[in-house]
N, C-alpha and C positions, 0 to 999 in steps of 0.2 A: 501644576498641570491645568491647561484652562476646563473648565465646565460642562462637564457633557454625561450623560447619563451612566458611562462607562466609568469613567474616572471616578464621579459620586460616587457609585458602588464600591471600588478598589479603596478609594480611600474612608468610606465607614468601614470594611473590614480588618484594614490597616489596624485603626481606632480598635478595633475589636480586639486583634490578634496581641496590640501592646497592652490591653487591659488586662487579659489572661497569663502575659508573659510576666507583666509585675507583679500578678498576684503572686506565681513563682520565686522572686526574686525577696528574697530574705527582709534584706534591708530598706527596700523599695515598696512596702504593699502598698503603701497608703495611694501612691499613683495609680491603684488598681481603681480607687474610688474615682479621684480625677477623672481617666479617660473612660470610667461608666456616663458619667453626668455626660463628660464631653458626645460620646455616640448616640445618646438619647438626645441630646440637642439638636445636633446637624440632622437626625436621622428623623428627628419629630418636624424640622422646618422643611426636609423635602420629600417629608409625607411617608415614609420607608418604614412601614409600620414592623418588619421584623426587624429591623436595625435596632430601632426603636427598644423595643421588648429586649432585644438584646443585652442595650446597653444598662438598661430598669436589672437584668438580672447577674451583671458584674456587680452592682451594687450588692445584691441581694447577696451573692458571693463573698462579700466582702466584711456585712453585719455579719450571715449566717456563719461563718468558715474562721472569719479570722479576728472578728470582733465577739463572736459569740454573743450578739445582741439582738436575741428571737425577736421581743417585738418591735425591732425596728425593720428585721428581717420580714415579718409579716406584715408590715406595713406596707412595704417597697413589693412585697406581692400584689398587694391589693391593687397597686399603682397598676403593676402590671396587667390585671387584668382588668383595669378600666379600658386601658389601650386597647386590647383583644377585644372588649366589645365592641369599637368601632370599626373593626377589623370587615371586612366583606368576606374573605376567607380566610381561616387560621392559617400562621405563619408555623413552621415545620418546630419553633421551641415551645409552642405551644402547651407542651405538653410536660416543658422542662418546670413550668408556675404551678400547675397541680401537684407533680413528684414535690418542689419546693415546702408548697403548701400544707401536703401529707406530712411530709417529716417534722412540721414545726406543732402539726397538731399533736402527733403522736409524742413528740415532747413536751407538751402539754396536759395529756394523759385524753386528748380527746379521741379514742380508738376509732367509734364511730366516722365521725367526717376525717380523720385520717385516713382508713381505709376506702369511704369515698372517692376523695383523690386521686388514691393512689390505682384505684380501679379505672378512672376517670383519664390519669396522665398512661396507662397501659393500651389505654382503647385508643390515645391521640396516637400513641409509638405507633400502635399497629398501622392505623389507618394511612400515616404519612410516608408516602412513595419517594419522598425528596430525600431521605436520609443513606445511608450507605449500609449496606446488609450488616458486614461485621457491626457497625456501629450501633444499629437499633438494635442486634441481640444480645447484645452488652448492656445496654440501654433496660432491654427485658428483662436479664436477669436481676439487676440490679433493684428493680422494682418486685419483681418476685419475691425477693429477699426481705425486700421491708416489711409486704404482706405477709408474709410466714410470721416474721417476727412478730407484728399487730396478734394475730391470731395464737401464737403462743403466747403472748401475752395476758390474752384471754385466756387460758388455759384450751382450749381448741387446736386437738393434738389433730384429729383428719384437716383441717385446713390448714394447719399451716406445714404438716407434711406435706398436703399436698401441693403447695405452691411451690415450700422447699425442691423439692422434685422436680418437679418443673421450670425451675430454674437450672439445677443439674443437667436435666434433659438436653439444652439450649448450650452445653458445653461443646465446645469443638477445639482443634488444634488450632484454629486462628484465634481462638479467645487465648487472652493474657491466663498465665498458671496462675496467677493471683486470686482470680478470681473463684478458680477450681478450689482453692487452698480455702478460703472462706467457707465456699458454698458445702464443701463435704465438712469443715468447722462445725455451722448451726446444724447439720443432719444431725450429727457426732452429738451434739450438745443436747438436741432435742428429744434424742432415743435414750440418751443418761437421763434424762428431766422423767419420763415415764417407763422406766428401768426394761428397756427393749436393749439387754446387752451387748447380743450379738450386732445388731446392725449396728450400733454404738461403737464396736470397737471394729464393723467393715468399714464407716466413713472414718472416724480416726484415724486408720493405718492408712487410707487413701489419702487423708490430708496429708498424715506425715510424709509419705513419698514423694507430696506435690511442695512441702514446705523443702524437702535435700535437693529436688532438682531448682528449686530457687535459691537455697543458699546449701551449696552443695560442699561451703568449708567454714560455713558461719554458724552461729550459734543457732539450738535446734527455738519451734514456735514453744512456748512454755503451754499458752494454754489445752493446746494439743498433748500434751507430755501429760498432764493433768491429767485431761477425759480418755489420754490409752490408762492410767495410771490405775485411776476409778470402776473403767471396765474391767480389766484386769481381776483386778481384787474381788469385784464384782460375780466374778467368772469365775472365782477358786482357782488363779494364775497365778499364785502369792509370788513367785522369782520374777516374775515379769510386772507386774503390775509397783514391786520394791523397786525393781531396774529402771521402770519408768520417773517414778516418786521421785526417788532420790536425787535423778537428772534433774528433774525440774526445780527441787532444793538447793542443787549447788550452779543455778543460772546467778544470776546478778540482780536483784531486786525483780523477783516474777511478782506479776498481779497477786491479789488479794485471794481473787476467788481462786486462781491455780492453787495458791500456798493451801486455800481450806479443802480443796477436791483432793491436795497431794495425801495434806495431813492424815484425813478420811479416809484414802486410802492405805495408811500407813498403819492406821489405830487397828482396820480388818486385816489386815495382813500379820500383824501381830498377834493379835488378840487368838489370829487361828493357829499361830506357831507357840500359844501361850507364853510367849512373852510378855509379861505382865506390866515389868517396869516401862520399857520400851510403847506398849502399846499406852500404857494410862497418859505417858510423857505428851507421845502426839496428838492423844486425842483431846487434854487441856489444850495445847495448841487449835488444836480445831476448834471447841467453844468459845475463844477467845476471838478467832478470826468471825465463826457464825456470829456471836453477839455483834463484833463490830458492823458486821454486814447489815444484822436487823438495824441498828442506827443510821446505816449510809440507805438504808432503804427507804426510815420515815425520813430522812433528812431529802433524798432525793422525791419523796412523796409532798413533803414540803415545797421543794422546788419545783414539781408539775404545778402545783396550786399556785405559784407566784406565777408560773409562765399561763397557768389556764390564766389567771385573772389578767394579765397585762394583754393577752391574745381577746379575751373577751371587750376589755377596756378597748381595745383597737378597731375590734367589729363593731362596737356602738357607734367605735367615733368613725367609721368608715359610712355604718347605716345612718348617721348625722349627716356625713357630708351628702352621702343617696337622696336624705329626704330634701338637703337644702338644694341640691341640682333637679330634687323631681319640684318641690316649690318655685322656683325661679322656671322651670318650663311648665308649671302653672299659669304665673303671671303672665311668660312672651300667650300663652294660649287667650288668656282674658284679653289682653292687650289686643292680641289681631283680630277677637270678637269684636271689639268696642272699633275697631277700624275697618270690619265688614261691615258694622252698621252705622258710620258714618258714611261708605261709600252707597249702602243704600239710600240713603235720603239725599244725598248728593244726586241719585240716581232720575231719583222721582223728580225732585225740581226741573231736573234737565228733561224729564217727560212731559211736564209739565209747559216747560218751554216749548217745547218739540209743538205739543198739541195745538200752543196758540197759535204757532207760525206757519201751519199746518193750511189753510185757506192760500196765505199769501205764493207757500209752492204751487200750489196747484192753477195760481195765476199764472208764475212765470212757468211754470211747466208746458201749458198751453202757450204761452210768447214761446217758447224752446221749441214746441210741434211744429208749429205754424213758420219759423226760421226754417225749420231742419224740412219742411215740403216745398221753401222756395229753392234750398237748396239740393235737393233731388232733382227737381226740375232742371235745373244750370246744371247741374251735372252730367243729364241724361244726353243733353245739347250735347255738354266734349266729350261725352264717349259716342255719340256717332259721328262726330269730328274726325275725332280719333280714329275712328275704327275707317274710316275713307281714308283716312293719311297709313293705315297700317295695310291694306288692302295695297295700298300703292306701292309701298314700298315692299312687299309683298313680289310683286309681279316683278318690279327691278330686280328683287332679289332672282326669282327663278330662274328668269335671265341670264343675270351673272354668274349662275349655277350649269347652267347648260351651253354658255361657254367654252365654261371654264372646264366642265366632262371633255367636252370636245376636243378643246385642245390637247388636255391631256391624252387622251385618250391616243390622237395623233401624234404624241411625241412618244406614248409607251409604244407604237406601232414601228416610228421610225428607228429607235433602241433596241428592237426588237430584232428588227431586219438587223440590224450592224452585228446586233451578237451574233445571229445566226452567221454570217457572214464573214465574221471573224472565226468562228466554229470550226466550217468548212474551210479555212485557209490554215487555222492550225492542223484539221485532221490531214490535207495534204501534207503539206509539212514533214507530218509523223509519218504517215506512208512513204513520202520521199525518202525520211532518211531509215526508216526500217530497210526498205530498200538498199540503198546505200549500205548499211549497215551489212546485210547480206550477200552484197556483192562482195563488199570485203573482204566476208568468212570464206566466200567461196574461191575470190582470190586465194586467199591464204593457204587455202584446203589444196588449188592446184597448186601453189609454191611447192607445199610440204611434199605430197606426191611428184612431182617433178625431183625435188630434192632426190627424195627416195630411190627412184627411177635410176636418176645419174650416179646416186652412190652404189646401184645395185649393176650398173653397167660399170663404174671403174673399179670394183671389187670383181667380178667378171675376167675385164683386162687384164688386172693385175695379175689374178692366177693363174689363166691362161695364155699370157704373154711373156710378163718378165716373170712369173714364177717356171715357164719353161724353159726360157733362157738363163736363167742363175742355175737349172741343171745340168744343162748342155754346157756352162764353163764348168762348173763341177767336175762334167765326165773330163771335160779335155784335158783339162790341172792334172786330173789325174793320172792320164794316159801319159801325159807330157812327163808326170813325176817318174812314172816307170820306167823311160826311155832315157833320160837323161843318167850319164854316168855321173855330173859334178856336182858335190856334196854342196855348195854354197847354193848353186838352183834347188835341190832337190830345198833346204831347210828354206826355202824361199818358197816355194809351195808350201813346205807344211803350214809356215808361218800365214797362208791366205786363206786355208782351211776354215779357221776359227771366224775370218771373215765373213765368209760366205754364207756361214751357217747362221750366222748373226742376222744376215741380210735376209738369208729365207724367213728366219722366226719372224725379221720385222715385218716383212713384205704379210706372211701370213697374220701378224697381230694388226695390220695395217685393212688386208683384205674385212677379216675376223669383225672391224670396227664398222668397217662401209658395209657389210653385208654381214650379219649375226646370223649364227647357226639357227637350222629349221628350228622356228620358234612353236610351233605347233608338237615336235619331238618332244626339246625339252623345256619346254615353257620359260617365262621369263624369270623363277628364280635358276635356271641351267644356267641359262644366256647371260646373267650378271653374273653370277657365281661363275664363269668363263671368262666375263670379262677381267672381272679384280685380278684371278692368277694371273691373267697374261700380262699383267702392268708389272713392269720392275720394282724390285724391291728399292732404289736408288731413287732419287734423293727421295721420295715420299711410301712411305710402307702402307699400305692401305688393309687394315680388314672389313670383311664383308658377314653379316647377323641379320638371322631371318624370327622371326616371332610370331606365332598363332597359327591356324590351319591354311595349309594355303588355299587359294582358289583362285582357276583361271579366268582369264577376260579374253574377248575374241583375239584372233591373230593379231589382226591393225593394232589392238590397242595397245595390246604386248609391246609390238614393235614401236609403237612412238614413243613408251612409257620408258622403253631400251632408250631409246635416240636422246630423251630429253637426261637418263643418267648418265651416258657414255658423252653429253655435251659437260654436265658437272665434272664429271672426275675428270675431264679432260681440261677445263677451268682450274681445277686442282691444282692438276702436274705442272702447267704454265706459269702461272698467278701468284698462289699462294705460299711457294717455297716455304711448304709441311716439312715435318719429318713424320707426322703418323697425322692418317685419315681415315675415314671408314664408312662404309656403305650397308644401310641398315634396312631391311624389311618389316613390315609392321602390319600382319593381315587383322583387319577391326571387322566386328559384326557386317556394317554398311561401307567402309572405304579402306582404300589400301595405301599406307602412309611412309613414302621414301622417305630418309635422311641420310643426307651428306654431309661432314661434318669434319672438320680440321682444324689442326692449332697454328695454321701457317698466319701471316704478317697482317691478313683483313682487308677489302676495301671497304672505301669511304661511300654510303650510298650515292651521294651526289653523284660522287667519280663515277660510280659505274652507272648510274642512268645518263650523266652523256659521255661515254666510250663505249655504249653497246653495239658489239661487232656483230656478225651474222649468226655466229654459234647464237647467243642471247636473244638476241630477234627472233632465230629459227626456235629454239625452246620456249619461248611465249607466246608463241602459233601453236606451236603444238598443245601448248598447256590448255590456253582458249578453245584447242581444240577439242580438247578432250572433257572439258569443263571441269576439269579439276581446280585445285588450288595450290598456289606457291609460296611460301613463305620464304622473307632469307630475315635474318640476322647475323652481323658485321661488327669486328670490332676488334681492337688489340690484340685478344688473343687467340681468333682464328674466325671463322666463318661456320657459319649453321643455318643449313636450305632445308626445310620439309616440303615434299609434295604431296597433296594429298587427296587421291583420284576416286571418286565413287564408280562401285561394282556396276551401277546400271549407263548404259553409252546415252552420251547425247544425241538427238536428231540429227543433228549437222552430220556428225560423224557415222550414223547410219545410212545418211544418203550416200555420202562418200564410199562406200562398205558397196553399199548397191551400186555406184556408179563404175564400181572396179570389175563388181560381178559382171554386169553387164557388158564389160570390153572385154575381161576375157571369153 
């Protein structure tokens, strides 16, 4: 990937993450070494000082963990905190080279500057905000742990309880069991060390519960089986403290110290059941393991002393190299003295110079005045040159300035007038056709009333003409029938009967359409709920459905709102070749919303905007009239019209309302 401050970082991590993973890998550590050198390389040439430190402590990883070579271990510390010193601000592992440094003193037997350290690498944990919470209290306890341990070491039973503690404290459900399993271990071990029994066997049973939920079908921790074994016994438990022993005797090669805390308690256990042979058996066993122990103890005393002297051997030679880099920044320091006081006398000759040359300026200095006054002079000349050529051209410009207002000024004048002028011809215009528009409505408004008029006089006619003449043949049919003896006349009338009576119904369902019953009686749901019965059930069945409270609108409105349904259903019966329709009322808060509605064959909008007959003309006057709204929808499987009229009337139709009043 090319070069860029992002990628540098990705790929020292990389570096990082394969040094850590080889340490891991069984057969591979030695590559742990490799990609240490490697990340201090790259990570020291682009300055990445915690990369750097990082990869100084794979190494140190790698003598300390897996080569077991302290002081090479402690060398490659040192390293690393040469680095940290040129550090501007510590890097967040900072703190990882003191822990380091702690543990290797304390392997050394040096307790003092061990605990140092370790006090040292506790204060960097705390103070570094960069790390992740669970992380640094994992981090803290573990450092707790080693100071407990320094201090019982000492024999300093309050401090190193009290770290121990404090490390416990710092337990939670997101820390690993493992760690719990330990931490209540050294309690358990530290309160058997100064015979505080009970607490001794409260962390013990705590570990053990924390060693079954970690291995809850594997074998149990022996040394834990030991210190219950020890309190036990301790306690005057003899069944339990044997229960324990014994477990830990039939593990598979337990530690040394477990076998001699088992023994010990084995030898008290018996000794109080006066078993004699049994107790004198274990308790040889026990002196044999305590003597070994005293030997692994000078033998290990031994080995602090080699590790002190090799850790010491490393600090000399560390404080060698100190003095050889403070020497050599001795020298650059003499060095750049001897080259400040060459540039002094360097200094002075050149003063020296200065001073003799020091007349000869002051010669040309005076040439230099004496130039620079003839040239102020010729100067002064072009700028009142200048300033006549600037004057001049000055006035041109004003000029050209008050022109150029002017005409302007005259053209926005003349733009001015046209828009006004345009103004005024649009607002005519709009007056013209508001106008227009108006004569229109008012056309249309006499249409409708005229309509009205003629349908309310040939409704009239019809009742009063031929609906009296279909009675007056009625009476005579029937007079005739009574008078006639021959049976083929008489069933000759009966047979016209059914005629006549047909013709009445029609003539009145006919009048009934042209002139609806007093709408003011029975309002406009009467008058539609009159109309639908009176339509045949043949070819098209119609029902009629009313919904909400009703409420009336003036008479007019009534009646156009009739005219414009009985124009639909009559479109129906024609048109649509239904077999079922229906006619629906819909009273809403603000408006009152017809629908018509059938499954008959549909038209095409097209078709019916141009084949609109006078029925559809006259119903779109009316609608405009009323200011209502129409909807249709068209289609295969029938046709769907909503109308849909608000409770308050328009002007138009109010004047109309007063122009009626006023003729009657």
């Amino acid at each position: 990937m090319p070069r860029t401050p992002k990628t540098d970082t990705l790929r020292l991590e990389s570096l990082y993450l394969l040094g850590r993973t080889h340490g891991l890998w069984q057969s591979r550590r030695d590559s742990m070494l490799y990609y240490g050198y490697e990340l201090a390389r790259q990570a020291h040439t682009l300055r990445n000082i915690e990369f750097e430190v990082k990869g100084i402590l794979l190494r140190e990883q790698y003598f300390h963990t897996l080569k077991i070579d302290y002081p090479t271990a402690m060398q490659i510390n040192f390293e690393a905190i040469a680095v940290l010193e040129k550090a501007r601000t510590l890097p967040p592992s900072a703190w990882r080279v003191d822990m380091n440094l702690g543990e290797l003193y304390s392997l050394s037997g040096d307790d003092d500057n061990a605990l140092r350290l370790l006090t040292r690498a506790k204060h960097r944990l705390l103070t570094n905000g960069r790390l992740d919470t669970i992380l640094t209290t994992s981090h803290q306890m573990t450092i707790e742990q080693k100071i407990g341990l320094l201090f019982n070491r000492q024999h300093n039973f309050k401090e190193s309880e009290k770290h121990y503690l404090a490390a416990a404290a710092l337990l939670s459900d997101k820390q690993p069991k493992l760690n719990a399993a330990y931490i209540y271990g050294d309690l358990a071990e530290l309160y058997l060390k100064y015979e505080l029994y009970d607490k001794a066997l409260t962390y013990a049973r705590k570990a053990e519960k924390t060693w079954k939920e970690l291995e809850p079908t594997g074998k149990p921790n022996g040394s834990n089986l030991s210190m219950l074994a020890h309190a036990y016994a301790a306690l005057g438990q003899n069944e339990q403290a044997e229960q324990y022993a014994l477990a830990l005797l039939s593990l598979p090669k337990p530690l040394s110290t477990a076998r001699r805390r088992a023994y010990f308690a084995l030898y008290q256990v018996y000794s109080d059941q006066q078993k004699w042979a049994a107790s004198l058996h274990y308790y040889k066993r026990y002196v044999v393991l305590h003597d070994s122990a005293a030997n692994d103890l000078q033998s290990r005393d031994l080995a602090l002393l080699r590790n002190r002297y090799d850790i010491e051997r490393i600090e000399a030679q560390n404080m060698q190299v100190q003095q050889l880099q403070a020497q050599k920044l001795l020298t650059i320091e003499k060095q750049a003295e001897l080259n400040r006081l060459r540039a002094t006398s360097q200094a002075r000759v050149l003063l020296q110079k200065a001073q003799l040359s020091e007349q000869q300026r002051r010669l040309e200095n005076e040439r230099a005045q004496s130039a620079l006054a003839r040239q102020r002079i010729a100067q002064r000349l072009q700028e009142q040159v200048f300033a006549q050529q600037t004057l001049a051209h000055e006035n041109r410009t004003q000029q050209n300035w008050i022109f150029y207002i002017t005409s302007s000024a005259l053209l926005l004048l003349g733009i001015l007038v046209l828009l006004l002028y345009s103004v005024q011809l649009r607002k005519r215009k709009a007056e013209a056709d508001l106008r227009l528009a108006n004569e229109r409505k008012e056309a249309d408004a006499r249409i409708i009333e005229t309509q009205d008029a003629e349908r309310q006089r040939i409704a009239v006619d019809l009742h009063d003409d031929l609906g009296g003449t279909l009675a007056t043949i009625r009476q005579r049919i029937s007079s005739l029938q009574e008078h006639t003896n021959d049976a083929a006349t008489r069933q000759a009338f009966v047979d016209l009967e059914p005629l006549i009576q047909k013709s009445g119904h029609d003539l009145r369902r006919i009048a009934h359409n042209l002139m609806p019953p007093e709408l003011t009686r029975i309002g406009l749901h009467g008058a539609v709920e009159q109309l639908i019965r009176a339509l045949p059930v043949q070819p098209t069945r119609f029902e009629f459905l009313v919904a909400g409270v009703e409420r009336r609108f003036p008479t007019d409105v009534e009646l156009t709102i009739y005219r414009i349904i009985a124009e639909l259903v009559q479109n129906v019966v024609k048109h649509a070749h239904a077999k079922r329709a229906s006619v629906q009322l819909f009273y809403h808060d603000t408006y009152l919303a017809v629908q018509v509605e059938d499954d008959g064959v549909g038209i095409d909008p097209d078709k019916l905007m141009r084949s609109q007959g006078m029925g559809l003309k006259s119903s779109k006057l009316r609608v405009d009239r009323l200011g209502a709204t129409l909807r249709r929808e068209t289609g295969s499987g029938g046709t769907f019209i909503q109308l849909e009229t608000p409770y308050s009337t328009p002007d138009a139709l109010q004047n109309s309302y007063r122009r009626r009043s006023s003729a009657v």
